[in-house]
C-alpha positions in Angstrom: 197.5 140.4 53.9 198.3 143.9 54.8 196.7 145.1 51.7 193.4 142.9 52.1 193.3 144.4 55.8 193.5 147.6 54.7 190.6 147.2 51.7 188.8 145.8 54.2 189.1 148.4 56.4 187.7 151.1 53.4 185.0 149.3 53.1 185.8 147.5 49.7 183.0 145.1 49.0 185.3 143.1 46.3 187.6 142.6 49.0 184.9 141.1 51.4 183.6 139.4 48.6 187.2 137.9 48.1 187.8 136.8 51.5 184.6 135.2 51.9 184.4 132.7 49.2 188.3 132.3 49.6 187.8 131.1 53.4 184.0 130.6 54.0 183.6 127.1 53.3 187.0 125.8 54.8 185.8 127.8 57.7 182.1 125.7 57.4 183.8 122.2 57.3 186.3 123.1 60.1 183.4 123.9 62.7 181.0 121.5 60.9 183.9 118.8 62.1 182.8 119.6 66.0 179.6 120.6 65.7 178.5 118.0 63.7 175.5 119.7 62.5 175.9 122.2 58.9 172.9 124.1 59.9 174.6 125.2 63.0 178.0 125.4 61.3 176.3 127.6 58.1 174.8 130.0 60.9 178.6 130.5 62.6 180.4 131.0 59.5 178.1 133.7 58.8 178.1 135.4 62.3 182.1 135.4 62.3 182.1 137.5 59.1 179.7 140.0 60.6 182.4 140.3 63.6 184.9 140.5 60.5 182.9 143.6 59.7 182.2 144.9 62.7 185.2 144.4 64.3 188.1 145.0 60.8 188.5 148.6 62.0 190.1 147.2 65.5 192.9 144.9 63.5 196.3 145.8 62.5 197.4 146.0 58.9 199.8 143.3 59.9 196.6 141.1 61.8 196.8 137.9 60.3 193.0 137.7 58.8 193.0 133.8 58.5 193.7 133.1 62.0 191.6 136.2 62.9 188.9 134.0 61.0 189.9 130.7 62.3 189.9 131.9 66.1 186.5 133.6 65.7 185.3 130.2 64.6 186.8 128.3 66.8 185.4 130.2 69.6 182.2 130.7 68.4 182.3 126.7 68.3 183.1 126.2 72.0 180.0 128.9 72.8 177.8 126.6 70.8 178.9 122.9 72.2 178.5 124.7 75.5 174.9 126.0 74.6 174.5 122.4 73.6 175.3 120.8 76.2 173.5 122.4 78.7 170.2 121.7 76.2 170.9 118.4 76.1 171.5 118.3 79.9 167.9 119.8 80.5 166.3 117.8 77.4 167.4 114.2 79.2 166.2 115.6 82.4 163.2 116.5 81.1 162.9 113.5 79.5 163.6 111.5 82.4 160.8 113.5 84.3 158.7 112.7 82.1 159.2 109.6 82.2 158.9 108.9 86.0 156.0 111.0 86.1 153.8 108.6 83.0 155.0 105.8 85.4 153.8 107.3 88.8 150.6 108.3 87.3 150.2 104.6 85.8 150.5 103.3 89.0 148.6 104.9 90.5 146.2 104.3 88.5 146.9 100.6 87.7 144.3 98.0 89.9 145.8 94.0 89.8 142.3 92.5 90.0 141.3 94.3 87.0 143.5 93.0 84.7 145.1 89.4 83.8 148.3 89.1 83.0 147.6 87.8 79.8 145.9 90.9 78.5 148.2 93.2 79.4 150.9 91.7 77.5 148.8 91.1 74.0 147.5 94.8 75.0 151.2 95.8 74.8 152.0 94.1 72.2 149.4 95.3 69.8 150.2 99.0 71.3 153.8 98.4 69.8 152.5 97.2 66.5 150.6 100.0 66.0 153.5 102.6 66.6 154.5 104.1 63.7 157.8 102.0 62.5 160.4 104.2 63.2 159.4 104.8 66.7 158.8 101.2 67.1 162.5 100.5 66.2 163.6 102.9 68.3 161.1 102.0 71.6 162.0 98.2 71.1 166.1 98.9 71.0 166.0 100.9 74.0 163.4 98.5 76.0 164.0 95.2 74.6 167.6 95.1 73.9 169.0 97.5 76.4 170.4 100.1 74.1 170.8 103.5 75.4 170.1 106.4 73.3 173.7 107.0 71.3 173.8 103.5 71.0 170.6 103.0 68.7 171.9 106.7 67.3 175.1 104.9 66.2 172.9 101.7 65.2 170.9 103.4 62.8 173.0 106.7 61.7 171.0 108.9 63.2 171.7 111.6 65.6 170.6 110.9 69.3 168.4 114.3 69.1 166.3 112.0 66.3 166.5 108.7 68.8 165.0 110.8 71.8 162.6 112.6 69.4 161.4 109.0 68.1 161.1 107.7 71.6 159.4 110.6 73.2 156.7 110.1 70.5 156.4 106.3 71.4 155.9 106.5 74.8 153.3 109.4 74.6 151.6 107.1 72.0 151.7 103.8 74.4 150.8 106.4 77.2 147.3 106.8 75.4 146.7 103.5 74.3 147.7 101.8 77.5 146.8 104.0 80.3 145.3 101.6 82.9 148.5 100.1 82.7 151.0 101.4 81.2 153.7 100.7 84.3 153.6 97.6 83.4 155.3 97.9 79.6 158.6 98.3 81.9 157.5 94.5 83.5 156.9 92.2 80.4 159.8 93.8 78.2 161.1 90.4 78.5 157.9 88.4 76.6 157.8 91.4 73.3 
């Protein structure tokens, strides 16, 4: 390792070259295994060896490189799951807004003498037909049978980023197709 440190240290592109097909892709699939996401994973991988460069000139001949690498990785990880989970945090908030705000506005808006019972629930159910299937999976998991977001995720081996993505577009679809009275989709879940 001392050697390697030191080649590094001159600047020896062979070396680099060495070390980074040598530990790259280990590296990938240990932060890939938290992160669950490659994209995210690929991106780290590459930003620790930038610090490798940036940083070789501050390391000791004796440094260990691998857990020099392994650490950088590992914390650039923890910054990351941080990062997001405080997106996620907002994202469901948001979400949730906007939810409460589609139904406060529908009720608003929503007049009982002006609509039978009976045509609200064939209005919904055509609404759902016509969602695009996917998002009618998704909208009819989480409404009909109760399932909360990771659970259809887990259902359908998809991340819960794509289950709230799929749902968001469902309900802004129902939201136009069923705006006199679309609080009600939350009543007749039961008679889908």
């Amino acid at each position: 390792m001392d050697n390697i440190i030191i080649l590094l240290k001159e600047g020896n592109k062979a070396t680099f070259t060495e070390v980074y097909n040598k530990y790259s892709r280990r590296l990938q699939y240990f932060a890939n295994e938290y992160l669950q996401n490659t994209e995210e994973s690929m991106d780290i991988v590459q930003n620790v060896f930038i610090q490798l460069i940036e940083n070789v000139s501050h390391l000791d001949a004796d440094s260990n490189l691998e857990a020099f690498l392994v650490t950088s990785t590992k914390n650039a990880c923890i910054s990351q799951l941080r990062k997001n989970k405080i997106r996620q945090q907002y994202y469901q908030t948001t979400m949730q807004s906007m939810e409460l705000d589609l139904n406060l506005k529908a009720l608003e808006a929503f007049e009982c003498s002006d609509v039978s019972f009976n045509e609200v629930r064939n209005s919904i159910k055509e609404a759902i037909e016509e969602l695009p299937p996917k998002c009618k999976e998704v909208f009819l998991m989480s409404r009909q049978k109760q399932m909360k977001y990771q659970e259809i995720a887990e259902e359908l081996d998809i991340s819960k980023r794509t289950v709230e993505r799929r749902m968001t577009e469902a309900l802004s679809m129902l939201k136009s197709k069923l705006k006199e009275f679309f609080i009600l989709l939350l009543l007749f879940d039961m008679y889908i």
